[in-house]
C-alpha positions as CSV (number, residue, x, y, z in Angstrom):
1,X,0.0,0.0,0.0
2,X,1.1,3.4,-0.7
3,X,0.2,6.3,1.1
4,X,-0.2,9.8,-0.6
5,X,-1.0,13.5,1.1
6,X,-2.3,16.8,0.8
7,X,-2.4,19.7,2.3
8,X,-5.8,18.7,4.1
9,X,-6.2,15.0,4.0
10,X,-4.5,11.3,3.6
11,X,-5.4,9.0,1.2
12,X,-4.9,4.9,0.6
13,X,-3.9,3.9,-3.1
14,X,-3.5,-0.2,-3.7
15,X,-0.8,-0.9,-5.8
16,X,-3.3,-2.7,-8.2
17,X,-4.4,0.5,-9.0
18,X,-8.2,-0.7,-7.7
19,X,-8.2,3.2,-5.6
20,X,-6.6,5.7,-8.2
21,X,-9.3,7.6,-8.8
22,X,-9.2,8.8,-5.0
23,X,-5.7,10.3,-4.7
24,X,-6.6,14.1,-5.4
25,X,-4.1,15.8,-8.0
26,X,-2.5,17.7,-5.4
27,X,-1.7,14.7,-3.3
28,X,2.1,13.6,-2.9
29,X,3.5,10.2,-2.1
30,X,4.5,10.0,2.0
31,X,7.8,8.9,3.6
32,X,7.5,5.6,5.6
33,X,8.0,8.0,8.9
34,X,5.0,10.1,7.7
35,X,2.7,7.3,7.5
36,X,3.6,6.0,10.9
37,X,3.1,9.3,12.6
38,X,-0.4,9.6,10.7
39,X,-1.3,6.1,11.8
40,X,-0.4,6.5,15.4
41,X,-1.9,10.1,15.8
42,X,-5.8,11.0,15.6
43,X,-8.9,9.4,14.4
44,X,-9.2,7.7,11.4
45,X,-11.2,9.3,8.3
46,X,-14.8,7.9,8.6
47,X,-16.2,6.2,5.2
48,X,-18.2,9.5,5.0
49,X,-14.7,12.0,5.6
50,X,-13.7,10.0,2.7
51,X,-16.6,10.2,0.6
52,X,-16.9,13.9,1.2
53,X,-13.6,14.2,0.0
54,X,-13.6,13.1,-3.3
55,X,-16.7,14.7,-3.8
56,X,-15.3,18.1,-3.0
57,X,-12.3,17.2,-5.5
58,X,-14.8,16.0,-8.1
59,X,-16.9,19.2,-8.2
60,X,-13.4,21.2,-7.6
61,X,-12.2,19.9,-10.9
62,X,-15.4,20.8,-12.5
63,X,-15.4,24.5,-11.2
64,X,-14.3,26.2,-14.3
65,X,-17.8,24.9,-16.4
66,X,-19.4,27.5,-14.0
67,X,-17.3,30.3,-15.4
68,X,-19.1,33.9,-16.9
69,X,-18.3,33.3,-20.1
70,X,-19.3,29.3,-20.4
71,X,-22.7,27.8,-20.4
72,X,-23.1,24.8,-18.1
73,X,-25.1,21.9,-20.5
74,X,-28.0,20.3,-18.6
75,X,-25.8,17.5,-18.0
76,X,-23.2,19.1,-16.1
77,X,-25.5,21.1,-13.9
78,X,-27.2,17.2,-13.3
79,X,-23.7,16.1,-13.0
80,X,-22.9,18.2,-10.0
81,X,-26.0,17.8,-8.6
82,X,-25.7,14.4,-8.0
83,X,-22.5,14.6,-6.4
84,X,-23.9,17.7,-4.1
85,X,-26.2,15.0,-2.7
86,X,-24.0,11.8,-2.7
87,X,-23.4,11.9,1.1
88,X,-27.4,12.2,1.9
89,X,-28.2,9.0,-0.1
90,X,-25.1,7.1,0.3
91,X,-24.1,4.6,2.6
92,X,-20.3,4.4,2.3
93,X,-18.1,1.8,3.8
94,X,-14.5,1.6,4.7
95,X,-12.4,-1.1,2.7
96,X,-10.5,-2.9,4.5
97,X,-7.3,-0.7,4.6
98,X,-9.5,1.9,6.4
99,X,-8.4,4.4,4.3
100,X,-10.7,3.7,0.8
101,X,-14.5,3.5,0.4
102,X,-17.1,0.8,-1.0
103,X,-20.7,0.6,-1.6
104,X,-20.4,4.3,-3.4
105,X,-22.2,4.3,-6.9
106,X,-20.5,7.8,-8.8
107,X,-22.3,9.6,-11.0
108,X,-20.7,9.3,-14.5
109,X,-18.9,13.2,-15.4
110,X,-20.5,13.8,-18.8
């Protein structure tokens, strides 16, 4: 298992590649002496931290269809939508690293 960072949160990626789409852009790869000190210090994300978190990166990457001079298509505005209300009809799950999700079905980015 790698572990990669950013400035806010920590996040698992499997070395099958089963978790990529996770790791936010920003995110670098941590020491082995970083990952220690986050294991052994504070709570572990909940299913929903982690959720919330990718959600926030999905619509952060999709920021710039909102600009002045763009026109959002119905199916981006639908597209957001549905990933504003992931976490009130979702029931996520931690994997068994404690650090990825399940039972999470994303809306498909048009």
């Amino acid at each position: 298992m790698k572990y990669y960072k950013n400035k806010n949160n920590v996040y698992a990626y499997e070395s099958d590649g089963s978790q990529d789409g996770i790791i936010p852009d920003d995110a670098v790869l941590m020491t082995d002496e970083e990952v220690e000190a986050h294991l052994d210090n504070g709570p572990a994300p909940t299913a929903m931290d982690l959720l919330r978190a990718e959600r926030t990166r999905l619509l952060s990457s999709t920021d710039w269809w909102g600009s002045p001079d763009l026109t959002m298509t119905q199916k981006q505005k639908d597209y957001r939508q549905d990933l504003r209300d992931l976490p009130s009809i979702s029931s996520p799950e931690l994997g068994s690293d404690g650090l990825s999700i399940t039972n999470i079905t994303w809306p498909t980015k048009p």
